[in-house]
C-alpha positions in Angstrom: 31.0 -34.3 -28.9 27.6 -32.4 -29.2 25.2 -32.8 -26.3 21.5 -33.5 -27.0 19.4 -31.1 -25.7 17.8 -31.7 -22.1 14.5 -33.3 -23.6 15.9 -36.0 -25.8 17.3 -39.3 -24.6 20.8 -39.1 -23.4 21.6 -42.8 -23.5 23.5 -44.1 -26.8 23.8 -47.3 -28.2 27.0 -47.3 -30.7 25.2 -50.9 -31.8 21.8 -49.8 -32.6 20.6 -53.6 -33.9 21.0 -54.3 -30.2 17.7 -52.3 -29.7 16.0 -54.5 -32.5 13.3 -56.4 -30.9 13.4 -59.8 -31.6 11.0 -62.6 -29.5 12.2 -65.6 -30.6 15.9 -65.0 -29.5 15.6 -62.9 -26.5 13.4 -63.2 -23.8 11.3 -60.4 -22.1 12.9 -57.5 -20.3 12.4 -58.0 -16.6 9.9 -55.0 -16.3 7.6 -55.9 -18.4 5.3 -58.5 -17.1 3.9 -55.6 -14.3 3.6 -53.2 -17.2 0.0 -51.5 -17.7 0.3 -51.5 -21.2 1.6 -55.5 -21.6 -1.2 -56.5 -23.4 -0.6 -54.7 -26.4 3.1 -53.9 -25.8 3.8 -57.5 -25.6 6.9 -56.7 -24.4 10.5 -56.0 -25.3 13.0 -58.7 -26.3 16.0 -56.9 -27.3 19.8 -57.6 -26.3 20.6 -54.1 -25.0 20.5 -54.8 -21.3 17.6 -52.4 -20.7 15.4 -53.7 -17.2 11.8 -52.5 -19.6 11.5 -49.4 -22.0 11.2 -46.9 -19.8 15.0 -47.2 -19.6 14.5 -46.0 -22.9 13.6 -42.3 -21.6 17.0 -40.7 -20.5 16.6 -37.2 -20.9 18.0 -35.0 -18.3 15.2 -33.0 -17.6 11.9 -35.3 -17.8 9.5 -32.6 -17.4 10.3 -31.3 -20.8 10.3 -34.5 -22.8 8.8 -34.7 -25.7 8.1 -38.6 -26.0 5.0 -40.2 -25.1 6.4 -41.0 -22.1 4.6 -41.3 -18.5 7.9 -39.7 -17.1 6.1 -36.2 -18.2 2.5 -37.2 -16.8 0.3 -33.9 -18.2 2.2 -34.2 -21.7 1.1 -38.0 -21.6 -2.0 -37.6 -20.3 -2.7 -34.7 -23.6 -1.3 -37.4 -25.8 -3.0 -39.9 -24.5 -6.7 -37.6 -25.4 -5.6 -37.0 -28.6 -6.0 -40.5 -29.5 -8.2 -41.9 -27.5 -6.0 -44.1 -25.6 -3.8 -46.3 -27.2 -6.4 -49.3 -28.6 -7.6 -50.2 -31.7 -10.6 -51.1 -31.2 -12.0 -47.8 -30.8 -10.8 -46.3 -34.1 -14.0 -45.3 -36.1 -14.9 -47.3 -38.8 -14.9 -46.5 -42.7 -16.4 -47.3 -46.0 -15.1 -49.6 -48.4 -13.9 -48.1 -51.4 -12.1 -50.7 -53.3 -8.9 -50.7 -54.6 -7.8 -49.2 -57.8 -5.7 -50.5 -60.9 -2.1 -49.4 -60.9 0.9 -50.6 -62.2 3.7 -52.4 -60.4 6.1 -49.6 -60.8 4.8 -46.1 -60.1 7.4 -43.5 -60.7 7.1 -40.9 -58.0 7.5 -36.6 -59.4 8.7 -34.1 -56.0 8.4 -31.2 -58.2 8.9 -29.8 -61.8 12.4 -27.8 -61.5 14.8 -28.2 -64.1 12.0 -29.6 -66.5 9.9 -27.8 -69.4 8.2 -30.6 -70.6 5.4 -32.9 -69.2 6.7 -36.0 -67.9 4.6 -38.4 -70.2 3.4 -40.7 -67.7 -0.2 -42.4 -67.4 0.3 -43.0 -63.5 2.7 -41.2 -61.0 3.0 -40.7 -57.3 3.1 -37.3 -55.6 4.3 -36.6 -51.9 1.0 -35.2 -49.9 2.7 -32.9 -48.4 3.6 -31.2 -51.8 -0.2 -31.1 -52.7 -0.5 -29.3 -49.4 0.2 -25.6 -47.6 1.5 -26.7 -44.6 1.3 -23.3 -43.3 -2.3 -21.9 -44.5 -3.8 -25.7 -44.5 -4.9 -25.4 -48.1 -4.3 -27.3 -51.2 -1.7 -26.1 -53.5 -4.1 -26.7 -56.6 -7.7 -26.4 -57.2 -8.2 -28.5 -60.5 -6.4 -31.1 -62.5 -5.4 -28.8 -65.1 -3.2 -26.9 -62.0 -2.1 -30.4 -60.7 -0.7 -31.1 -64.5 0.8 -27.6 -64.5 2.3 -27.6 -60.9 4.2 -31.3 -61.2 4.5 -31.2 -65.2 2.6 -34.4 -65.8 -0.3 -35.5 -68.1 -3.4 -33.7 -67.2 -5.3 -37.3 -66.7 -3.0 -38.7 -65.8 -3.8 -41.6 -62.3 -2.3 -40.3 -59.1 -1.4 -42.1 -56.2 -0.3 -39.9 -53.1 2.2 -41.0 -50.8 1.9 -40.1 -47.0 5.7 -40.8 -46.5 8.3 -38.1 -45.4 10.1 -37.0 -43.1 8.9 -36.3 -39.1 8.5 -32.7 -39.7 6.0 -33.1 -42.8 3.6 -35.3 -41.1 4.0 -34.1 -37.9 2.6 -30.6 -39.2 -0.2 -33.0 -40.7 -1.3 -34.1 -37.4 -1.2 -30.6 -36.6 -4.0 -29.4 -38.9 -7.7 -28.7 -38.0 -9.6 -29.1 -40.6 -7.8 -32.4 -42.0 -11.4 -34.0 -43.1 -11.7 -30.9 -45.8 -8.0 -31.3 -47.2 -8.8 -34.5 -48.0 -12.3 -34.2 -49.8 -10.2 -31.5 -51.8 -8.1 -34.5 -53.0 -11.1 -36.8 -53.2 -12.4 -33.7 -55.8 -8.7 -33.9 -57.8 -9.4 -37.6 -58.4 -6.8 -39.0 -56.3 -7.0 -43.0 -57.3 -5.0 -43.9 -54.0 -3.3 -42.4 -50.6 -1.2 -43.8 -48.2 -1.7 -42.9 -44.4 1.7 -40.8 -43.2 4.6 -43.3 -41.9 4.5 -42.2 -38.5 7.8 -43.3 -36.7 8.2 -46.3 -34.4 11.4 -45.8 -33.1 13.5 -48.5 -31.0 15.3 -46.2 -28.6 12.3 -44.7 -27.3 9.7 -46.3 -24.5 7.2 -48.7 -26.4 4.2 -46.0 -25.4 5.7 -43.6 -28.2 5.1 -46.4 -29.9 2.0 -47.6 -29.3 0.9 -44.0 -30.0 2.7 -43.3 -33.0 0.8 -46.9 -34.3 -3.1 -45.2 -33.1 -2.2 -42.2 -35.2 -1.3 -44.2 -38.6 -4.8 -45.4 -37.8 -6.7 -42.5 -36.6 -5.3 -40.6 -40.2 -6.2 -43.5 -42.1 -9.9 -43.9 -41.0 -9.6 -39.9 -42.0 -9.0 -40.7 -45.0 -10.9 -43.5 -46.0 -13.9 -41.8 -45.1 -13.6 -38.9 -47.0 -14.0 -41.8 -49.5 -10.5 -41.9 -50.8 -8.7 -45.2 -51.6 -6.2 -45.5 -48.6 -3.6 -47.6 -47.5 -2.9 -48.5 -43.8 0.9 -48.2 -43.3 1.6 -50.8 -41.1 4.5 -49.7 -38.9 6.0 -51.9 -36.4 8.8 -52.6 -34.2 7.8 -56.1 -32.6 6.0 -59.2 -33.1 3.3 -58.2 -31.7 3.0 -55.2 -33.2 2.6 -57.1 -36.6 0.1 -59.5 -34.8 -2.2 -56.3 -33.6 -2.3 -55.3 -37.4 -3.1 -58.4 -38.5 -5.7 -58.6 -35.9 -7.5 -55.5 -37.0 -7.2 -56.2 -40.9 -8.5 -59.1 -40.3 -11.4 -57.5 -38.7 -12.2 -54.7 -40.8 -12.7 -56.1 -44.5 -12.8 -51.8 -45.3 -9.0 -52.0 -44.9 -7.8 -53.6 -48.7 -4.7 -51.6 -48.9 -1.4 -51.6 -46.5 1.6 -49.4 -47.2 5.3 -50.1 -46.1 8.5 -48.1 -46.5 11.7 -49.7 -46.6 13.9 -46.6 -47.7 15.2 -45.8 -44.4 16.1 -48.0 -41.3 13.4 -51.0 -42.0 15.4 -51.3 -45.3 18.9 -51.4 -43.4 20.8 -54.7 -43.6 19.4 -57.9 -42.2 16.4 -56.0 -40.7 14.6 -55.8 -44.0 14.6 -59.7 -44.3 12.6 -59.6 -40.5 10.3 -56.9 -42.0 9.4 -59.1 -45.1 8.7 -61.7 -43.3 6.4 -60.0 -40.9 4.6 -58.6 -44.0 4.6 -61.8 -45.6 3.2 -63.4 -42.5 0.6 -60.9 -41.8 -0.8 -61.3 -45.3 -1.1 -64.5 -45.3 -2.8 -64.2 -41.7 -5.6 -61.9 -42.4 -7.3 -64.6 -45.1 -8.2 -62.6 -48.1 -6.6 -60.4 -50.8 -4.6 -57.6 -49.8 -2.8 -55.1 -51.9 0.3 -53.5 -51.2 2.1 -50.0 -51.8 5.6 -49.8 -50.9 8.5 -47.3 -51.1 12.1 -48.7 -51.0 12.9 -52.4 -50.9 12.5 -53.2 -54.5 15.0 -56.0 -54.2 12.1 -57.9 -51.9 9.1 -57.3 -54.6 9.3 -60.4 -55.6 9.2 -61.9 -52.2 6.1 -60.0 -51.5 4.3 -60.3 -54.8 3.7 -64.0 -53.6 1.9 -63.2 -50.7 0.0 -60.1 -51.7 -2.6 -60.2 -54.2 -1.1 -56.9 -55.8 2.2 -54.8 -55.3 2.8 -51.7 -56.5 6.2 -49.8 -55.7 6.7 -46.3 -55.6 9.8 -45.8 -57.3 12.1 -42.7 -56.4 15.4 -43.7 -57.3 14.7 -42.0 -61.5 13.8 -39.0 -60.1 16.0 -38.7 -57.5 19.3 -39.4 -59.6 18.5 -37.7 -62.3 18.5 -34.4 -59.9 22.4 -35.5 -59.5 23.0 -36.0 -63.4 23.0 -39.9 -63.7 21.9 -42.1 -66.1 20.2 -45.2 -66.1 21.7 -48.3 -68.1 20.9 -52.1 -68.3 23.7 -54.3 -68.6 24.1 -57.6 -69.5 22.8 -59.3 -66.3 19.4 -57.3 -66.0 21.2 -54.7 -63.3 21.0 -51.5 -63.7 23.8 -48.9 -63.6 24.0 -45.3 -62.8 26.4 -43.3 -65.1 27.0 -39.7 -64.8 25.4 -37.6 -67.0 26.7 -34.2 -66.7 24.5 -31.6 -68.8 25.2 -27.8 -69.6 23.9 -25.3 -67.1 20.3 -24.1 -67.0 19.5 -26.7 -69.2 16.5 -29.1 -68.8 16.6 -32.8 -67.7 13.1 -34.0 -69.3 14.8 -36.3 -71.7 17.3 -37.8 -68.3 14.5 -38.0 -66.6 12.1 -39.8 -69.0 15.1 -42.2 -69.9 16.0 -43.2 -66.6 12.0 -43.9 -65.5 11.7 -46.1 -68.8 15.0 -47.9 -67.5 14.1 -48.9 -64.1 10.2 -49.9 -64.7 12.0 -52.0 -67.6 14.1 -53.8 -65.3 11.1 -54.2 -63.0 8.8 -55.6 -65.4 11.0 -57.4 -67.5 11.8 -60.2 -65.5 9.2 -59.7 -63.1 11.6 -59.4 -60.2 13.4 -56.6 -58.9 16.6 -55.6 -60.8 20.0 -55.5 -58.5 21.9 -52.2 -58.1 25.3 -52.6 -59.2 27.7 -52.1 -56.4 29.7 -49.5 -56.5 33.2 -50.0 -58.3 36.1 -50.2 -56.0 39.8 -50.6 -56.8 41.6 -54.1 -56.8 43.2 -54.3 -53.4 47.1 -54.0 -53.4 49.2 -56.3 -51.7 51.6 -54.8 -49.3 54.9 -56.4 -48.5 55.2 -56.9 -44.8 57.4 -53.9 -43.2 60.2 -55.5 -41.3 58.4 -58.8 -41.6 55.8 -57.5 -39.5 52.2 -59.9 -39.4 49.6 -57.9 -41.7 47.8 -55.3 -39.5 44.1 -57.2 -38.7 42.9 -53.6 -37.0 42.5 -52.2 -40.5 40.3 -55.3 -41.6 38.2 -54.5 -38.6 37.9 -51.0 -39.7 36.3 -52.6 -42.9 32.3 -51.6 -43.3 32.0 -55.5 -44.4 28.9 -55.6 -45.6 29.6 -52.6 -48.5 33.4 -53.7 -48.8 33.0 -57.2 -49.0 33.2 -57.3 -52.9 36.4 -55.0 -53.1 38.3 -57.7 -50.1 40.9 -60.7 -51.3 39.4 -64.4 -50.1 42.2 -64.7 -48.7 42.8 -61.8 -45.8 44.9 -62.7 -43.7 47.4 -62.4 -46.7 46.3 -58.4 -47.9 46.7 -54.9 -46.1 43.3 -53.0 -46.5 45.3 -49.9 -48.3 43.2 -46.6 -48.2 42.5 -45.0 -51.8 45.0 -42.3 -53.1 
C-alpha cells in the first residue's frame, strides 16, 4: 500500500459516510464545546469516534502540513491574514447587478477539438479557468469574435462561466494578483453570469480548513460582483451550521441573488445528495425572497429545487462529455435517456454527435419539466447455480455486492442465487 506523504493525514476511514456530519443523529464530539472557533464551527456530529476535528490532522510531520490547521501555527497564522479571519461579517460588500435570463439547461463547451463547425447554441457555459492563462494571468481572448473562434460557438451568443473544477484550477486562481483586472476583462467579453470557484470543504480534515475554504468562496465572490459581473455564491457546506451561516448572510445582503451548487462529485454521492437538497431547499426558503440557482450535476433533484428557488438553471456536461467517448443520446419510451455508442472514423468531426446529443438531453429536461433518469447500465440475468455438494449458497459473495449499482441485476429472492462473476 502507498504511503501518503508526511504532510497529508495519515488516518483512513474505509467508511467515509462515517465522517458525514449529521446533527440531528449524533451528538457533539467531546472537544468541541471549549473550541475557539465553536461559534461558527457549531461543532461536529459525526459517527467516526473522533474526540473534536483536530483528530482530523494526522500527518506525520505537522510542521509541514498543508491544512488550515493550528497544528502548523505560522502556516495558520498566513492563512488566517489572507482572509481576514474566518467571519463573514467582514467580507466587503458589493453592488447589485441583477440576475440575467437563462435557460434551464445550459450546455457547457471545455474546448473545440474534434469539431469544425460552430456549435449552434444561443447560451453556453464555459469553465473560467479555460477563459484564463493560469500561468501569465491573462485572458485567453480579447473580443467576442476570439471567444466564438476559441470555443466554436455563436459569436453572440449568452455566456455563463462556471467557477467549478478541480483543486488545482482554482487553487492557482486564488494564487493570482491582479484577480480584480481578469475579471473586468470578462465584464468587457459580456459575460451574462459567473459562479465563484467551488472551493472544497472536505470531511476528513479539521473544520478550520473549512471554515477557510467557506471565507474564500466569499472573498472571490465579492471580487467578482464588484467588478460588476452577475455572480453566484457557491454555497459549500459540510454541516448544519454551515448552511445556517449562509443563510444568515443571504439573508443579510439583498446584493447576493444568485447561489451555485455542484453535485457532480461527492455531494452528489448516494444518500448525501438528498441531505444537500434539503439544506438548499431549506436555506431558500429561509432567506425570504427570490433566489436563483446555478447548479452542475444533480439533475435528477431539479425538480425538487425548482420549487424552492425562484429560477434554476443547470449546467449540463454529460452531451459534451460523452460525445468525447463516441455515445449517442436516445429517448426511449419512458422519457430516459440512453447512451449508445457511436463509434465514428478517425480524424473525423463530432459537430453533428455533439449537436444531437445537447438537443437530446435539454429535450428530456424541458419536456416534462423534470429531470430525465439515466438508464442503468444493462447487466446480465443472474444464473442460478446448483449447490456444490449440497453446500448452502455462499452469502460472502452477496456481501461483495456494490448494492446500490447492482441491485437491479440481483434475484428477489437471494438467498436462493450465487452472485456469478461475468465471463
Amino acid at each position: 500500500m502507498n504511503r501518503r506523504p508526511s504532510h497529508e493525514p495519515s488516518r483512513h476511514f474505509p467508511q467515509p459516510q462515517r465522517l458525514w456530519d449529521d446533527a440531528t443523529r449524533h451528538a457533539p464530539s467531546l472537544g468541541c464545546p471549549t473550541c475557539l472557533e465553536r461559534d461558527r464551527c457549531g461543532g461536529v456530529h459525526t459517527d467516526a469516534g473522533i474526540v473534536d476535528c483536530r483528530d482530523l490532522c494526522t500527518c506525520k510531520d505537522k510542521s509541514k502540513c498543508d491544512m488550515v490547521c493550528r497544528f502548523n501555527p505560522s502556516l495558520f497564522v498566513a492563512r488566517m491574514r489572507e482572509v481576514d479571519g474566518l467571519s463573514f461579517e467582514n467580507a466587503p460588500r458589493a453592488p447589485i447587478n441583477g440576475v440575467p435570463d437563462i435557460p434551464l439547461v445550459v450546455p457547457f463547451v471545455d474546448h473545440r477539438y474534434g469539431r469544425e463547425a460552430r456549435l449552434d447554441e444561443p447560451v453556453v457555459a464555459l469553465s473560467l479557468y479555460g477563459l484564463i492563462n493560469l500561468a501569465t494571468a491573462q485572458p485567453h481572448v480579447s473580443s467576442r469574435a476570439e471567444l466564438a473562434a476559441r470555443f466554436r460557438i455563436p459569436e453572440g451568443a449568452t455566456i455563463v462561466v462556471s467557477g467549478v473544477d478541480k483543486d488545482g484550477p482554482i487553487e492557482r486562481w486564488w494564487e493570482l494578483k491582479d484577480r480584480g483586472a481578469i475579471l473586468a476583462a470578462l465584464k468587457g467579453l459580456g459575460v451574462a453570469v459567473i459562479t465563484a470557484p467551488n472551493y472544497s470543504v472536505l470531511t476528513d480534515v479539521p473544520r478550520t480548513d473549512n471554515l477557510h475554504a467557506m471565507k474564500r468562496i466569499l472573498l472571490a465572490w465579492t471580487e467578482m460582483a464588484a467588478a460588476g459581473l452577475p455572480a453566484a455564491l457557491h454555497v459549500n457546506g459540510r454541516t448544519l451550521h454551515d448552511y445556517a451561516r449562509w443563510g444568515d448572510l443571504i439573508a443579510e445582503r439583498p446584493e447576493i441573488e444568485i447561489v451555485a451548487f455542484e453535485f457532480a462529485t461527492g455531494c452528489g454521492r448516494g444518500e448525501r445528495i438528498d441531505w444537500h437538497v434539503a439544506q438548499l431547499c431549506a436555506l431558500a426558503d429561509r432567506v425570504g425572497r427570490p433566489l436563483a440557482l446555478v447548479m452542475r450535476g444533480g439533475g435528477r433533484k431539479l425538480d425538487e429545487l425548482r420549487r424552492h428557488f425562484a429560477h434554476v438553471s443547470l449546467i449540463e456536461t454529460d452531451a459534451f462529455s460523452r460525445t468525447l467517448r463516441r455515445r449517442r443520446a436516445h429517448l426511449t419510451e419512458s422519457g430516459r435517456i440512453r447512451w449508445a455508442a457511436f463509434p465514428t472514423p478517425r480524424g473525423a468531426p463530432i459537430d453533428e454527435l455533439l449537436a444531437h446529443n445537447v438537443a437530446i438531453v435539454r429535450a428530456s429536461y424541458e419536456a416534462s419539466g423534470r429531470p430525465a433518469s439515466r438508464l442503468r447500465p444493462q447487466t446480465r440475468r443472474p444464473r442460478r447455480a446448483t449447490d456444490r455438494d449440497s453446500e448452502p449458497v455462499q452469502p460472502c459473495l452477496l456481501r461483495q455486492l456494490h448494492l446500490s449499482g447492482e441491485a437491479w441485476g440481483v434475484a428477489p429472492e437471494q438467498q436462493r442465487v450465487v452472485a456469478a462473476a461475468k465471463s
